[in-house]
DRENDO-1510 file (C-alpha; in Angstrom, 1 decimal, always signed):
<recs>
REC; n; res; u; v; w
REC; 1; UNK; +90.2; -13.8; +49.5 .
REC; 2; UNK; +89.1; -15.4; +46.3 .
REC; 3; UNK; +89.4; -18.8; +47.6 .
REC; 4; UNK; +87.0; -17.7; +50.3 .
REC; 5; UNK; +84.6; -16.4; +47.8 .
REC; 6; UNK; +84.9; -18.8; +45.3 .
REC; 7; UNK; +84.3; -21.6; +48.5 .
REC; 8; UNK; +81.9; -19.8; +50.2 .
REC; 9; UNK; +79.4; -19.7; +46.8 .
REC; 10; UNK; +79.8; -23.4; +46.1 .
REC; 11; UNK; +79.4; -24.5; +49.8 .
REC; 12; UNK; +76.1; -22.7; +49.5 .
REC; 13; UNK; +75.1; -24.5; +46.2 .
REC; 14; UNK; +75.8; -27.7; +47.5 .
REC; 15; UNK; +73.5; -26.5; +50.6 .
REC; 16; UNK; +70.8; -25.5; +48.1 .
REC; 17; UNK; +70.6; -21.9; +48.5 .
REC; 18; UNK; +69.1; -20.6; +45.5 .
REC; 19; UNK; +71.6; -19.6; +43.4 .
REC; 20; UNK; +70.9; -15.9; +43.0 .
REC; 21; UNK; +71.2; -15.3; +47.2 .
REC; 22; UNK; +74.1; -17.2; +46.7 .
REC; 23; UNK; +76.0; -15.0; +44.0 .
REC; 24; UNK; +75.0; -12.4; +46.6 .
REC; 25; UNK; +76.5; -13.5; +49.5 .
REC; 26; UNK; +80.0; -14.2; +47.7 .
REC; 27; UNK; +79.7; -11.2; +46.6 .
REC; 28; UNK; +79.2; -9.3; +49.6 .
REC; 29; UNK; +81.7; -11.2; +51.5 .
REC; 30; UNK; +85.1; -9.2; +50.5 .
REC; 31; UNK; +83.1; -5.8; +51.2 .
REC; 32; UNK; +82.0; -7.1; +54.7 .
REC; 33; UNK; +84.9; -8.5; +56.1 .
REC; 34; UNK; +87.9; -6.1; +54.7 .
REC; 35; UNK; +86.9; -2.5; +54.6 .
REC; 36; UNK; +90.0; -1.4; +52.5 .
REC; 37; UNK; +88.3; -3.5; +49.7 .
REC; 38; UNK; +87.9; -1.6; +46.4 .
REC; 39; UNK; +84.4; -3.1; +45.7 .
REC; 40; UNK; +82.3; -1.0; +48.6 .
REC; 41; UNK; +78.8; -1.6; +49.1 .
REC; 42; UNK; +78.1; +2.3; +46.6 .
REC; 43; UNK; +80.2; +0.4; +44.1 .
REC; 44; UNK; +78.4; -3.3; +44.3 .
REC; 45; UNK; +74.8; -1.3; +44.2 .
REC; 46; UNK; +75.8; +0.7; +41.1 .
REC; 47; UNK; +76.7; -2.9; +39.4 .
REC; 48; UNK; +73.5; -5.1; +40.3 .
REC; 49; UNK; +71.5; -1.7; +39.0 .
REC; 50; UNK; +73.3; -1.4; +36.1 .
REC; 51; UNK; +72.5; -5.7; +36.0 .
REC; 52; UNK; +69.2; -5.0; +35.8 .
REC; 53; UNK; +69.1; -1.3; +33.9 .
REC; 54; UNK; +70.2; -2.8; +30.6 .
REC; 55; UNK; +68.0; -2.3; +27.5 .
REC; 56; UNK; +68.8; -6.1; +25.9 .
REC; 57; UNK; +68.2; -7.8; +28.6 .
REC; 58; UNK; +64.6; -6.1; +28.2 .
REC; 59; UNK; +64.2; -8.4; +25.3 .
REC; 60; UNK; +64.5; -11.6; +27.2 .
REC; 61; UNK; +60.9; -10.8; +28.8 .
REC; 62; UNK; +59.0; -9.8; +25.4 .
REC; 63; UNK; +60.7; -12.8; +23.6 .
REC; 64; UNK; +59.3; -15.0; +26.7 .
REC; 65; UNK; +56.0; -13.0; +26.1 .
REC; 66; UNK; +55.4; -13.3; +22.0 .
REC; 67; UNK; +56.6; -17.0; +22.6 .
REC; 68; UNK; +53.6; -18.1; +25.0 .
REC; 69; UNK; +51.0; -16.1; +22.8 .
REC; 70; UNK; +52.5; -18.0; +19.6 .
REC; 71; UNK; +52.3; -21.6; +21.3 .
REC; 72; UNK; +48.7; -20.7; +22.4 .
REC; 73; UNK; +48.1; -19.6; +18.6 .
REC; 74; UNK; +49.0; -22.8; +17.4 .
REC; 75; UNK; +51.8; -21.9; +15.6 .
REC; 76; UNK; +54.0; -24.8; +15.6 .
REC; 77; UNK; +50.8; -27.0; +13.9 .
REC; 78; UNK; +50.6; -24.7; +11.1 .
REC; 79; UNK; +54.8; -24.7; +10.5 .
REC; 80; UNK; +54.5; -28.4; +10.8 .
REC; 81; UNK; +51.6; -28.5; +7.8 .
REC; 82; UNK; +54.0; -26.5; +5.2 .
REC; 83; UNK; +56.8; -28.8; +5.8 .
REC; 84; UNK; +55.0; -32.2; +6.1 .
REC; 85; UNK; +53.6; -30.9; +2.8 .
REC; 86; UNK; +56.6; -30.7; +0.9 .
REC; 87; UNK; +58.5; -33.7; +2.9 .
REC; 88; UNK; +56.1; -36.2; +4.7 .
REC; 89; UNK; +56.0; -38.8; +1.5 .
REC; 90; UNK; +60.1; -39.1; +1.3 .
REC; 91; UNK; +61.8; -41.2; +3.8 .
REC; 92; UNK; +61.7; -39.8; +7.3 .
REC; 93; UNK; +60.0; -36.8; +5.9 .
REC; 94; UNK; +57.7; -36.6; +8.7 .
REC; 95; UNK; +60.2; -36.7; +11.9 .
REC; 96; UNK; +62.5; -34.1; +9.6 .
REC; 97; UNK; +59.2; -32.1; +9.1 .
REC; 98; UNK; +59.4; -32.2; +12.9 .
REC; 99; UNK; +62.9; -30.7; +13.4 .
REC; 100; UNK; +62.5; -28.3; +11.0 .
REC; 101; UNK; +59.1; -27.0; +13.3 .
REC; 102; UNK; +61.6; -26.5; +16.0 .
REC; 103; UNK; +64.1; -24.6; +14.4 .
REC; 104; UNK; +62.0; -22.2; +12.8 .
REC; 105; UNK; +59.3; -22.1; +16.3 .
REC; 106; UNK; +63.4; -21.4; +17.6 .
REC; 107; UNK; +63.4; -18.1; +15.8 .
REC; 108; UNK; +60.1; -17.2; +17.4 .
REC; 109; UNK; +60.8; -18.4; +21.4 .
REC; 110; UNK; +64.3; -18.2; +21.7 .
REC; 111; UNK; +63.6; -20.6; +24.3 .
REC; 112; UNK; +64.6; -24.6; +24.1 .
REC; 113; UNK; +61.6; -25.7; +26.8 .
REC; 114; UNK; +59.4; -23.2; +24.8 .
REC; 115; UNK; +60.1; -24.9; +21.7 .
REC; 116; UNK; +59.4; -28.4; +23.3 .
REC; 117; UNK; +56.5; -27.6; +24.6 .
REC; 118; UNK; +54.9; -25.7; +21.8 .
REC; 119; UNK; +56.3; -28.0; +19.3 .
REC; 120; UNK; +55.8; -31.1; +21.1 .
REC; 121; UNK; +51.9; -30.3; +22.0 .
REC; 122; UNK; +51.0; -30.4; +18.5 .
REC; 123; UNK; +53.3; -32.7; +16.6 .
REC; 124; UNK; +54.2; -36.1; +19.2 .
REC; 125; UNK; +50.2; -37.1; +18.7 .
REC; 126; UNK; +50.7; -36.0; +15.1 .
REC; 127; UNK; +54.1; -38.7; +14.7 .
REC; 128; UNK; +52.6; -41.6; +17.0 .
REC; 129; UNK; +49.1; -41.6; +15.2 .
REC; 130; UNK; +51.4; -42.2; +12.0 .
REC; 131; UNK; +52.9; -45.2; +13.9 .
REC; 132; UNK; +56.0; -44.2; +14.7 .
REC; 133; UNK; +57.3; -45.1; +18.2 .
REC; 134; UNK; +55.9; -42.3; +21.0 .
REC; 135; UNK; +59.4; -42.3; +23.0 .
REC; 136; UNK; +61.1; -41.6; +19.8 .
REC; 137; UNK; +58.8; -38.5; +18.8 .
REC; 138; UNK; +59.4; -37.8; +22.5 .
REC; 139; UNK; +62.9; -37.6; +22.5 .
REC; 140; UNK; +63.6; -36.2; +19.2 .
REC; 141; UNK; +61.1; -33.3; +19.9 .
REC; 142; UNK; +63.7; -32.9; +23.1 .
REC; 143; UNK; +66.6; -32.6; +21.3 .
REC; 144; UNK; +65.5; -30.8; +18.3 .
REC; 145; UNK; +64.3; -28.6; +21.2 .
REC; 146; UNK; +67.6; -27.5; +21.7 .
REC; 147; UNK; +67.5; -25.3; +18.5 .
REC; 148; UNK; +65.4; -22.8; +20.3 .
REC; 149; UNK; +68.9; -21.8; +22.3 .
REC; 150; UNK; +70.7; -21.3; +19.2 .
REC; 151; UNK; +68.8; -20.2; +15.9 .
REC; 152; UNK; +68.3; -16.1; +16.4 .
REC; 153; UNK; +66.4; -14.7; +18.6 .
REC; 154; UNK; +68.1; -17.0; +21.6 .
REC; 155; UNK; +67.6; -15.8; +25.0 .
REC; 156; UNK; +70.9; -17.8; +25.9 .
REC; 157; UNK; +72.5; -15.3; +23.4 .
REC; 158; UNK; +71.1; -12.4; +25.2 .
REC; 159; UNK; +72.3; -13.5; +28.5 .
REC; 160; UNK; +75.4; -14.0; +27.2 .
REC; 161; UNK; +75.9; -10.7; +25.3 .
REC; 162; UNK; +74.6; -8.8; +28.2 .
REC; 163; UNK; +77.3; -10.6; +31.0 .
REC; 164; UNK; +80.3; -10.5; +28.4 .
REC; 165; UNK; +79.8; -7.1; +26.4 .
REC; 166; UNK; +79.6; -9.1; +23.8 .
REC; 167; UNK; +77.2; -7.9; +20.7 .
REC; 168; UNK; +73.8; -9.9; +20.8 .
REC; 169; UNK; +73.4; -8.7; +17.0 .
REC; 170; UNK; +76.9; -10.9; +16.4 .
REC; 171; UNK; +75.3; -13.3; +18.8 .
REC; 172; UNK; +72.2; -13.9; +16.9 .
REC; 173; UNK; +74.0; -13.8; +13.7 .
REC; 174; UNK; +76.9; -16.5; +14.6 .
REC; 175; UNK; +74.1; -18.8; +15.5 .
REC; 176; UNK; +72.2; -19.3; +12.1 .
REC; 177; UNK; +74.7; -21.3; +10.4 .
REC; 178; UNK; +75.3; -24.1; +13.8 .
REC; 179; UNK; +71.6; -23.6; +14.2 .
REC; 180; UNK; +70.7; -25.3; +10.7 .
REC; 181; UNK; +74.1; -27.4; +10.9 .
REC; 182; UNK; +72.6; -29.6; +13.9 .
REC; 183; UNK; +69.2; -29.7; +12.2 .
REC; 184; UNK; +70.6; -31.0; +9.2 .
REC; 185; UNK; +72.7; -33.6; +11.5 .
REC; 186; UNK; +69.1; -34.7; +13.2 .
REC; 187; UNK; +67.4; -34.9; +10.3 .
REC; 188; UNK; +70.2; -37.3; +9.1 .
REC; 189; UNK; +69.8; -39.2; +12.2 .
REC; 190; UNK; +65.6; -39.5; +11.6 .
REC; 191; UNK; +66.7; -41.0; +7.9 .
REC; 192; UNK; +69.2; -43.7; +9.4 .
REC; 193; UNK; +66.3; -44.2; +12.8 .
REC; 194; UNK; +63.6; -44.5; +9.9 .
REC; 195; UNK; +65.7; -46.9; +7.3 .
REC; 196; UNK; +66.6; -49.5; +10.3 .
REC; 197; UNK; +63.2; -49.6; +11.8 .
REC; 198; UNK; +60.5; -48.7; +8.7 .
REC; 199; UNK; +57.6; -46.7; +8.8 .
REC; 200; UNK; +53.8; -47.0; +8.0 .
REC; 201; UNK; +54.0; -45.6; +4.4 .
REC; 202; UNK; +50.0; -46.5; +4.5 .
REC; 203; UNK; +49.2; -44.0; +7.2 .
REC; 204; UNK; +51.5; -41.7; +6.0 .
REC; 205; UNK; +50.8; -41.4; +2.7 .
REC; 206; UNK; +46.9; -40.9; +3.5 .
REC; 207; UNK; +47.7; -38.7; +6.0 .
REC; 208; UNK; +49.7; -36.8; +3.7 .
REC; 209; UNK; +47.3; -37.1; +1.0 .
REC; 210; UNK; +44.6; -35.7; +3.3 .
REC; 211; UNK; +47.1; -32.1; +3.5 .
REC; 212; UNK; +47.4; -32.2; +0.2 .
REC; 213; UNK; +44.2; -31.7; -0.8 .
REC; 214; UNK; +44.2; -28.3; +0.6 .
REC; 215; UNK; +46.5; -27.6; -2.0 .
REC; 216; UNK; +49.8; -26.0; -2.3 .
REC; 217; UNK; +47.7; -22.5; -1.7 .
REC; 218; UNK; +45.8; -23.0; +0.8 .
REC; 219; UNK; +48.5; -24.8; +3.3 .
REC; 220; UNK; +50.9; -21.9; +2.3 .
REC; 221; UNK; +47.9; -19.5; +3.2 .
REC; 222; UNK; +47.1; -21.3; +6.9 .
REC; 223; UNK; +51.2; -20.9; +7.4 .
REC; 224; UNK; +52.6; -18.1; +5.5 .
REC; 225; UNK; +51.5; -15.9; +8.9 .
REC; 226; UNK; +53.6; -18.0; +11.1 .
REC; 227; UNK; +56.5; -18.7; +8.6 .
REC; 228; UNK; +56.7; -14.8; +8.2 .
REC; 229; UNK; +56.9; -14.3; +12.3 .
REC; 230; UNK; +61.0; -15.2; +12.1 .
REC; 231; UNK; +61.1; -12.9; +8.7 .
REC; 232; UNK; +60.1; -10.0; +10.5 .
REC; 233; UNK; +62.0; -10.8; +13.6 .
REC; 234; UNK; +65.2; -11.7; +12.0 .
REC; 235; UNK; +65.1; -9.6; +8.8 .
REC; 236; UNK; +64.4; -6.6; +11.3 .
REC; 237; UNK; +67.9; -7.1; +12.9 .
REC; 238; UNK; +69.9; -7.9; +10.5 .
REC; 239; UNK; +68.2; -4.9; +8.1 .
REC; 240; UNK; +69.6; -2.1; +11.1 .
REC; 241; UNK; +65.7; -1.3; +11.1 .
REC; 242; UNK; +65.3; -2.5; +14.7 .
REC; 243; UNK; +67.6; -3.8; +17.8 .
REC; 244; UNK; +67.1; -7.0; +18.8 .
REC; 245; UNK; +65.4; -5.6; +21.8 .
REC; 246; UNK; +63.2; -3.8; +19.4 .
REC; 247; UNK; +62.6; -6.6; +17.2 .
REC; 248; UNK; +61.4; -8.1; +20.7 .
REC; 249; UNK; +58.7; -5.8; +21.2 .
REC; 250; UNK; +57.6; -6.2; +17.6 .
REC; 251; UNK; +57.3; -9.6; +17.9 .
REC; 252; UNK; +55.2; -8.9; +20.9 .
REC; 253; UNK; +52.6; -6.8; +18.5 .
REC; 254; UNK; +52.5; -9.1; +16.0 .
REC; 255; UNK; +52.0; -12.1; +17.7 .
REC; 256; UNK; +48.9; -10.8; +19.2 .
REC; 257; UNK; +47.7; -9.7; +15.9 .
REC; 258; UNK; +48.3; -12.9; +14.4 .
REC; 259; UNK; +47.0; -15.3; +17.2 .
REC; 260; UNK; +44.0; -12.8; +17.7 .
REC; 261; UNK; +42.6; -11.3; +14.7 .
REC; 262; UNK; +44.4; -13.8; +12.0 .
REC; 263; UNK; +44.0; -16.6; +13.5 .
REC; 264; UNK; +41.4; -16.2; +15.9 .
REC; 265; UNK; +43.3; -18.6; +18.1 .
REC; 266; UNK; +43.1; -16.8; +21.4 .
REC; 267; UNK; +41.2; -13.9; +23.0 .
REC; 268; UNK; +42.6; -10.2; +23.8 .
REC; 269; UNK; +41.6; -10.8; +27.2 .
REC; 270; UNK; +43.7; -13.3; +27.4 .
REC; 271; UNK; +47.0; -11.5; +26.7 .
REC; 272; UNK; +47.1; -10.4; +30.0 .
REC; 273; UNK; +47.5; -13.6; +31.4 .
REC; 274; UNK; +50.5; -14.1; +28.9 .
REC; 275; UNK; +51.9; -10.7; +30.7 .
REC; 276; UNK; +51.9; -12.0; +33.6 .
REC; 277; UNK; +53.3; -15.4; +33.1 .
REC; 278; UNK; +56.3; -13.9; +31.4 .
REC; 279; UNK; +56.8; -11.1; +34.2 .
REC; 280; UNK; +56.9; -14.2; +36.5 .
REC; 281; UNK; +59.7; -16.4; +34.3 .
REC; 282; UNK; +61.5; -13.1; +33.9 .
REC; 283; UNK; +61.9; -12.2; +37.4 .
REC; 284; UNK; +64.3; -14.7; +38.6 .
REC; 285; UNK; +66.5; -14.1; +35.4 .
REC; 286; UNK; +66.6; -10.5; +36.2 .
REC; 287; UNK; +67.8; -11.0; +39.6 .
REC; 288; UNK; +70.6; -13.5; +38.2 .
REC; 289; UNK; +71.7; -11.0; +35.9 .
REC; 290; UNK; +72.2; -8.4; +38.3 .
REC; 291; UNK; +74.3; -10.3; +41.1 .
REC; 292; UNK; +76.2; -12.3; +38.1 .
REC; 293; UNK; +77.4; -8.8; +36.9 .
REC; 294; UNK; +78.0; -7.7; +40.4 .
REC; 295; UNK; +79.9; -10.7; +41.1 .
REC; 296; UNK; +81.3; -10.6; +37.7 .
REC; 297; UNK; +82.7; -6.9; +38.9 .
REC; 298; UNK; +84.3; -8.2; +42.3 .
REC; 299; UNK; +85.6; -11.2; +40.9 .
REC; 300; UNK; +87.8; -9.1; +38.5 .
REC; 301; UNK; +88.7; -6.4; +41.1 .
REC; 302; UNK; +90.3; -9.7; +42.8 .
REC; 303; UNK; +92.1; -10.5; +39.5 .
REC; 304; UNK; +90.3; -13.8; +39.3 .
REC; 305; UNK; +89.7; -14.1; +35.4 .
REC; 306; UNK; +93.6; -13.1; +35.1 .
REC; 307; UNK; +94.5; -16.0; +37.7 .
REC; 308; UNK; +92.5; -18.5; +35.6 .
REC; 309; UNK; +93.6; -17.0; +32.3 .
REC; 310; UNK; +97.3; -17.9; +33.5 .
REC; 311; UNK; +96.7; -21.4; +35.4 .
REC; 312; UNK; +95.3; -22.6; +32.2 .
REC; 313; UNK; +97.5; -21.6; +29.1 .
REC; 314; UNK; +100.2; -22.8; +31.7 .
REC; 315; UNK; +98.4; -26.4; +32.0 .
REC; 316; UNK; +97.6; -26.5; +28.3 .
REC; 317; UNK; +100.0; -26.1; +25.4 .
REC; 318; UNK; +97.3; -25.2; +22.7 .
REC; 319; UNK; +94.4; -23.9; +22.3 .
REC; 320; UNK; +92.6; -27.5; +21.1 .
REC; 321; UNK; +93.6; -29.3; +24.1 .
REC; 322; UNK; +91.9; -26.6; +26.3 .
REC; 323; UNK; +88.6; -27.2; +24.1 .
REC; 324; UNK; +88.7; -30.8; +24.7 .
REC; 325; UNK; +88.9; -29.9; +28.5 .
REC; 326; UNK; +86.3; -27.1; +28.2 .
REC; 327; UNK; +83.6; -28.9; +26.4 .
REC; 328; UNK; +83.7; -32.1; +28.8 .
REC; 329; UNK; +83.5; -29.7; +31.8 .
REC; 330; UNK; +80.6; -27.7; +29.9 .
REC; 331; UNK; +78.6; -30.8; +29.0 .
REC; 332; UNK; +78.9; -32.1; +32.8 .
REC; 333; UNK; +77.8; -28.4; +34.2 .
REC; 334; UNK; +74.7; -28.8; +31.7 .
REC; 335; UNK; +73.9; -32.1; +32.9 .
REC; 336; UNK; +73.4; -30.6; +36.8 .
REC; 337; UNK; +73.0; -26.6; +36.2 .
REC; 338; UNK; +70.4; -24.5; +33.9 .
REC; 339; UNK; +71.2; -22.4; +31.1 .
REC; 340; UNK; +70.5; -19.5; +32.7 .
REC; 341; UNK; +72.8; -19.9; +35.7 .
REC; 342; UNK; +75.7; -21.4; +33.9 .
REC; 343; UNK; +76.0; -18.5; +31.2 .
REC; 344; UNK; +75.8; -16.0; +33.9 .
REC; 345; UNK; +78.5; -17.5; +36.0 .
REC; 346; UNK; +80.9; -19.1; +33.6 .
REC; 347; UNK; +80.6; -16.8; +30.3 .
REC; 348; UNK; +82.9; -13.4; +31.9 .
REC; 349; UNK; +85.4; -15.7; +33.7 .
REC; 350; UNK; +86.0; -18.3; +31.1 .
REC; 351; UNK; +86.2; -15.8; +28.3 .
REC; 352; UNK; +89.1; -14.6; +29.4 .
REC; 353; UNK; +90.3; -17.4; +29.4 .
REC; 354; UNK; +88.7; -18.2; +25.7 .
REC; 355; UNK; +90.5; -15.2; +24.7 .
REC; 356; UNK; +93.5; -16.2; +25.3 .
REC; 357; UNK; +93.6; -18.9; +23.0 .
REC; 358; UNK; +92.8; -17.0; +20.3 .
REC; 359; UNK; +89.4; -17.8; +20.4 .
REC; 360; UNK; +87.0; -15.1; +19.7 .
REC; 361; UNK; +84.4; -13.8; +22.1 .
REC; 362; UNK; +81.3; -14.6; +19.8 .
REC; 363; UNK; +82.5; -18.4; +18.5 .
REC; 364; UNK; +82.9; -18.8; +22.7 .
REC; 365; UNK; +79.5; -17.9; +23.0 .
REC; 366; UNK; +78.5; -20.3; +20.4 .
REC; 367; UNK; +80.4; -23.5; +21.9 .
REC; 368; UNK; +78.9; -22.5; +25.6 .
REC; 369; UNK; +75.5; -22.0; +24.1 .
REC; 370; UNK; +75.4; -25.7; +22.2 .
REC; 371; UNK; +77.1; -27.3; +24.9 .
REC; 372; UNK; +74.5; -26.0; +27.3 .
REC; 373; UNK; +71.7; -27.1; +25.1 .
REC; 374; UNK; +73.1; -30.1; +25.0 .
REC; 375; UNK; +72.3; -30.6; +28.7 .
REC; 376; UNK; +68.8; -29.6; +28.3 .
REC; 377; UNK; +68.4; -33.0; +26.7 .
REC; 378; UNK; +71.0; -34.8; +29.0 .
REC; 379; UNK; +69.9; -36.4; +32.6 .
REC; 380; UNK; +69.2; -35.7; +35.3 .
REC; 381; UNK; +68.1; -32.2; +34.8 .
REC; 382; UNK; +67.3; -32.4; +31.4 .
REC; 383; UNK; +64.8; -29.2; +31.5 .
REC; 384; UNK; +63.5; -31.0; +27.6 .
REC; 385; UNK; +63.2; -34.4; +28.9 .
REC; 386; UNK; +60.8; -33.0; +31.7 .
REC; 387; UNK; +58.6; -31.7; +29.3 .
REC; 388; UNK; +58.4; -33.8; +26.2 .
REC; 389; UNK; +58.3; -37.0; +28.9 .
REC; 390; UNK; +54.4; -36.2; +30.1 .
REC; 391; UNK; +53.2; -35.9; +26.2 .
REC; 392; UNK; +53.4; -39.7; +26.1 .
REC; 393; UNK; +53.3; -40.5; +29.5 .
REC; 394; UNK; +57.2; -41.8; +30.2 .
REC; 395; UNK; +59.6; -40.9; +32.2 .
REC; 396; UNK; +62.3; -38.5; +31.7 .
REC; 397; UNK; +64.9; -41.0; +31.7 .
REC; 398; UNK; +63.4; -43.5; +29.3 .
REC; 399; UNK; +63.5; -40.3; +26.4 .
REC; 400; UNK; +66.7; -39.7; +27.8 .
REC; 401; UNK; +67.8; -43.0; +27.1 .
REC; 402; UNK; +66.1; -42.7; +23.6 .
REC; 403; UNK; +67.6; -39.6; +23.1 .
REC; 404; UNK; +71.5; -40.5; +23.6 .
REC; 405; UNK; +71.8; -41.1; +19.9 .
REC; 406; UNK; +70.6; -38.2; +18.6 .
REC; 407; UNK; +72.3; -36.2; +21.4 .
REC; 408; UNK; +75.4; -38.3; +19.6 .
REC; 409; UNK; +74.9; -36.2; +16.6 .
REC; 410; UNK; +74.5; -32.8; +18.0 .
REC; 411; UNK; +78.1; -33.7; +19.7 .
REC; 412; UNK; +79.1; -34.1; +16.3 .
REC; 413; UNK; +78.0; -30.9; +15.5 .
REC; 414; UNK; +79.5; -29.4; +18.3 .
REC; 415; UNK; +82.8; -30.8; +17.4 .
REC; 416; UNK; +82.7; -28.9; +14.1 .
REC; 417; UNK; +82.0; -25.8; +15.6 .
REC; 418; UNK; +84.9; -25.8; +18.1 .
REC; 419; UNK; +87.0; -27.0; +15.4 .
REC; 420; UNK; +85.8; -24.7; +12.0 .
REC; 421; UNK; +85.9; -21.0; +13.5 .
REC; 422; UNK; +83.9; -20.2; +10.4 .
REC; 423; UNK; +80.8; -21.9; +10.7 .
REC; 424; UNK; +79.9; -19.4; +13.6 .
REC; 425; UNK; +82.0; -16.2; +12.4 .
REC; 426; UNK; +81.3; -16.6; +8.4 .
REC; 427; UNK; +78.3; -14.4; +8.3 .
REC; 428; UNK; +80.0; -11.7; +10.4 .
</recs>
């Protein structure tokens, strides 16, 4: 039976049925064709409601939400100004000023195309007016993009929590230190980029020059509301004041106030379009969730994560040699599958798995997260590349080309992580 199931769902990806109706067929299919099967059609409703039913998964939607309000507020311009302030006259200081927008617009998305796109809006005119080469801003706005699926609050993180039982607070918290570990590495990489093929210190330093007469003040007072969004957010969790799903919501609130009566950025009126656009990017997650637990459920009742748990500690002698394996099959399912489908799908069955090993549940949701974010930057479906290729007018695989060196150094990051336990459970 669990070779037909696990048959019947791929023959129907390879047919291109959406992969939500197909989750539900292969999960229907032991219920429909043997009536003695413990997962009856009372059981598998109670399991896609309960998919759906969940209080953090309510904060995928609001972080969705906050996130469009923030991008329309121009937030990622006014992060970009306090960093470019302190770091635009050192070498590379401008492309690093760059990364270090995405990672802290990361803590207010949650969302690696989010981060792109808010990130890349305002800064890729920003680095090619400087004269730095447009499919390099293009392509290291992609991959520094990836930070939005692991600094806190990651909706990757949510998934996962929600589909594994595993704590999103432990989540978010196990992802700050790789988070700033592959900015660090990219920001290394824009030094060694910048040092081979120079920079025009003349626009630059104007340019620079020309923020700097603001003064320290008023930069720091055009940003400090935007550098204080992931304070609230994070310092909210971590505090016990708030849930994450709470801390959601509050984000929602305060990013209106900021974009609308701070700023002045964007009309109340226009919230409501907001609402609706995030309802709409929601939905289909929802629906995921709910047949992934469901299928999650009948997958288990037919002792699949034990059968893969066994086939693989008795094909691999240690625990290493099955993260070589599971990283190369995790970096080729991100090249072809999105985020959303892959966590759902692989996360409960592989944990098991993960488990087994001796690796724990929230350093496995760390490796599956970076490797998946890896593929948002990796062709052909490169979710990044398709939005940071029509800011300067290329095509997704020319970034993608551009981008296979820094994507070289987020492997390198990846690498530590699998290897140093600590780096994700430290903070614990």
């Amino acid at each position: 039976m669990l070779g037909i199931v696990a048959a019947l769902f791929v023959v129907m990806l390879f047919l291109g049925v959406p992969i939500a109706a197909a989750m539900m067929f292969a999960t229907l299919w032991p219920t429909l064709t043997d009536p003695t099967f413990a997962g009856n059609v009372n059981y598998l409703i109670r399991a896609i409601e309960s998919g759906w039913d969940s209080t953090p998964t309510l904060a995928i939607p609001l972080f969705m939400l906050s996130g469009a309000i923030m991008a329309n507020g121009g937030i990622s311009k006014k992060l970009f100004d306090v960093f470019a302030y302190f770091i635009g006259k050192v070498r590379a200081g401008m492309p690093c000023a760059v990364v270090i927008t995405c990672l802290f617009y990361g803590a207010i998305s949650g969302s690696g195309p989010a981060t792109v796109a808010a990130v890349g809006a305002m800064c890729i005119p920003i680095l090619v007016d400087l004269g730095y080469d447009k499919v390099f801003a293009a392509a290291i706005v992609a991959t520094a993009g990836g930070l939005g699926v692991i600094i806190p609050p990651s909706i990757p993180f949510i998934m996962y929590g929600v589909t594994t039982g595993t704590s999103v607070g432990d989540m978010f918290t196990a992802g700050i230190i790789p988070g700033f570990l592959i900015a660090a590495l990219l920001m290394l990489y824009c030094v060694i980029y910048c040092t081979q093929h120079g920079e025009d210190r003349e626009k630059i330093d104007a340019s620079v020059a020309e923020l700097r007469k603001k003064g320290l003040f008023g930069v720091f007072r055009e940003g400090f509301w935007a550098i204080l969004t992931p304070v609230i957010i994070l310092g909210g969790i971590y505090s016990g004041i708030v849930t994450p799903t709470e801390a959601a919501c509050v984000s929602v609130f305060y990013a209106i106030i900021v974009s609308c009566f701070i700023y002045r950025t964007m009309k109340v009126r226009e919230v409501w379009t907001f609402m609706k656009s995030a309802v709409r990017s929601y939905a289909p997650i929802c629906l995921l969730l709910a047949f992934a637990i469901a299928l999650g459920r009948v997958l288990t009742l037919l002792q699949a994560p034990t059968l893969i748990a066994n086939i693989v500690t008795s094909t691999f002698s240690n625990k290493y040699t099955f993260l070589l394996v599971l990283n190369l099959i995790l970096l080729l399912i991100g090249m072809f599958m999105d985020t959303a489908s892959a966590i759902s799908i692989l996360g409960p069955v592989l944990l098991v798995t993960a488990n087994g090993f001796g690796i724990d549940s929230v350093q496995f949701g760390v490796i599956l997260v970076v490797n998946l974010a890896i593929g948002l930057v990796s062709p052909p479906v490169g979710i990044n590349l398709f939005v940071a290729s029509p800011l300067v007018g290329e095509s997704s695989w020319t970034v993608g080309k551009k981008a296979i060196v820094p994507i070289c150094f987020f492997l390198v990051a990846l690498l530590l992580i699998n290897v140093v336990p600590a780096i994700s459970l430290i903070l614990l």
